[in-house]
C-alpha positions in Angstrom: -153.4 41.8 22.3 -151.7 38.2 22.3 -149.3 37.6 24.6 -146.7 38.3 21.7 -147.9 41.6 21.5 -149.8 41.1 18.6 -153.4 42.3 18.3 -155.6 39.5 19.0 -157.8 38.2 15.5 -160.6 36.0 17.0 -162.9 37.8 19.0 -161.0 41.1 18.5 -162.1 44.4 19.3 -161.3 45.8 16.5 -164.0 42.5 14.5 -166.3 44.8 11.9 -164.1 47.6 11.2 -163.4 48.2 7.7 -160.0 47.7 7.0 -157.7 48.9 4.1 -156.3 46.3 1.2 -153.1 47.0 0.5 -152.5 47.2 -3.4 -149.4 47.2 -5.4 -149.6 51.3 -5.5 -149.5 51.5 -1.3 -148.0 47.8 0.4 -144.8 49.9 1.2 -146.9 52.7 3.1 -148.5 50.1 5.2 -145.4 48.2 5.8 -143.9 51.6 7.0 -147.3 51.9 9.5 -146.9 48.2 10.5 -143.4 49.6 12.1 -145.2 52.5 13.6 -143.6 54.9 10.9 -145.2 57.6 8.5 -143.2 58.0 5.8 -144.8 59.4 2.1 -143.4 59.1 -1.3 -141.3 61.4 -2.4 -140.6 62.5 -6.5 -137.3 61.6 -7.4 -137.7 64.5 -10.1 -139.7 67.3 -8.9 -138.9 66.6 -4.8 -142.9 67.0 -4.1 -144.3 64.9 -1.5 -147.6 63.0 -2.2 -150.1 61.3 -0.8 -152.1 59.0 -1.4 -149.4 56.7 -2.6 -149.4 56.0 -6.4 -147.4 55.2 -9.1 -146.7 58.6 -11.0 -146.3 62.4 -9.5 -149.2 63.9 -9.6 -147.0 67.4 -10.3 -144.7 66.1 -13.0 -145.4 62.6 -13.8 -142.3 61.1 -13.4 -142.6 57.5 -11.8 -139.3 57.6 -10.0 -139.6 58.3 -5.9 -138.3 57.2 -2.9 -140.2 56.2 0.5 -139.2 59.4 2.9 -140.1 59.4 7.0 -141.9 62.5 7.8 -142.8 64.3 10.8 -145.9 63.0 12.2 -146.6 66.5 13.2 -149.3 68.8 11.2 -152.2 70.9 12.1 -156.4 70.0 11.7 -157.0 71.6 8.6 -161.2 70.4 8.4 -163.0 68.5 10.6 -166.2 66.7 11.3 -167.9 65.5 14.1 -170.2 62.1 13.2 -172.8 61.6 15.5 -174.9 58.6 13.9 -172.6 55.6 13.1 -172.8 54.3 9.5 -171.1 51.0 10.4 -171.9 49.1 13.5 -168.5 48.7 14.3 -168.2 52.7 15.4 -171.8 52.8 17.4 -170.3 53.2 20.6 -167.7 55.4 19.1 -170.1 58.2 18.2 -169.5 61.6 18.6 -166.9 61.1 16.6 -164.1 63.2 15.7 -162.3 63.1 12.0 -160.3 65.2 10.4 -158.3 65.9 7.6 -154.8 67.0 8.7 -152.3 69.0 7.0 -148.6 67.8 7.7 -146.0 70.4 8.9 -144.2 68.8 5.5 -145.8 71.2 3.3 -149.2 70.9 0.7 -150.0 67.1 2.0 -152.6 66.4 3.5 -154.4 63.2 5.4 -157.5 61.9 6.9 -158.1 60.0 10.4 -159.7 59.7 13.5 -159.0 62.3 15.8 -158.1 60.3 19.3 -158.0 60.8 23.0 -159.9 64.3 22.0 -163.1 65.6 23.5 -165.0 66.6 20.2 -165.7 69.5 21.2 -162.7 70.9 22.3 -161.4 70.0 18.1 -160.6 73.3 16.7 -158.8 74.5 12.8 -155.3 74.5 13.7 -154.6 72.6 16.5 -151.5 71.0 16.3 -152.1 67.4 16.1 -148.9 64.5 15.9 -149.8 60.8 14.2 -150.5 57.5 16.6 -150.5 54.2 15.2 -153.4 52.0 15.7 -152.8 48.2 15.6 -155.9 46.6 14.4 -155.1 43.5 12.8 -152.0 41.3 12.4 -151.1 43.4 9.1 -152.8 46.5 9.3 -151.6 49.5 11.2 -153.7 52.5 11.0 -152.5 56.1 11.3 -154.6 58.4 13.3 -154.1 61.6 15.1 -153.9 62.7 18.5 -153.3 66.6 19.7 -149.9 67.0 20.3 -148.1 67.6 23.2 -147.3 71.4 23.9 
C-alpha cells in the first residue's frame, strides 16, 4: 500500500494475478467493490436478484433494474480445496480454499477465495460474510471470510 492508502502497482504483491475487465454489463458492480460494497442488480419487473451482472433478467427478460446493497452474509454452498497452483501467482497460496457461496438474499449465488480459513476446517454451511480485497488501483475483489458468531 502507498502512503495514500492505495495498493501499491510496481512491484506489488498482488503482480501475476489475473484480474477482472470490467465490461459495460458489470463497471457498476466493481465500482460498488471499489467502495468496499456488494450490491447485485436487482429486476425492476420481477424483483429477482441476479448475478452475474447483465443486461437482461435472466427470469423475465425485462432490462429495467436497479443496483441494490446486499448483505454480505451467506452460507458455503460447494467448495474445493486446490492443492497444485495453475497460475504462479497462487503457488505459495496452495491449499487453497474456494467456494461458491450462497447469499442469505435468496437463490444467488457467488464464487471466491475462502480467507483467513484453515482448509480444513471449511465445511457446507458455514456461515461465511464478504471481505474486500484491494488488489489494484481499480479492482476490488470480493472474497469470503467465516463470519463472526
Amino acid at each position: 500500500m502507498t502512503q495514500t492508502g492505495k495498493p501499491e502497482t510496481r512491484f506489488s504483491p498482488y503482480a501475476g494475478l489475473p484480474l477482472p475487465q470490467p465490461s459495460w454489463d458489470n463497471y457498476k458492480f466493481w465500482e460498488y467493490c471499489k467502495a468496499h460494497e456488494l450490491r447485485l442488480q436487482k429486476c425492476s419487473g420481477c424483483g429477482e436478484l441476479r448475478y452475474y451482472p447483465r443486461p437482461a433478467c435472466p427470469e423475465c427478460h425485462s432490462m429495467e433494474f436497479e443496483w441494490t446493497k446486499v448483505s454480505g452474509k451467506g452460507t458455503v454452498y460447494s467448495y474445493t480445496i486446490a492443492h497444485h497452483p495453475v497460475l504462479p501467482f497462487f503457488a505459495d497460496k496452495v491449499p487453497l480454499p474456494v467456494g461458491v457461496i450462497k447469499l442469505d438474499e435468496g437463490e444467488v449465488y457467488m464464487v471466491g477465495r475462502l480467507m483467513d480459513v484453515d482448509p480444513g476446517d471449511v465445511k457446507i454451511g458455514m456461515p461465511v460474510q464478504v471481505m474486500f480485497e484491494d488488489v489494484a488501483e481499480d479492482i476490488t475483489l470480493p472474497q469470503w471470510r467465516r463470519a463472526d458468531d
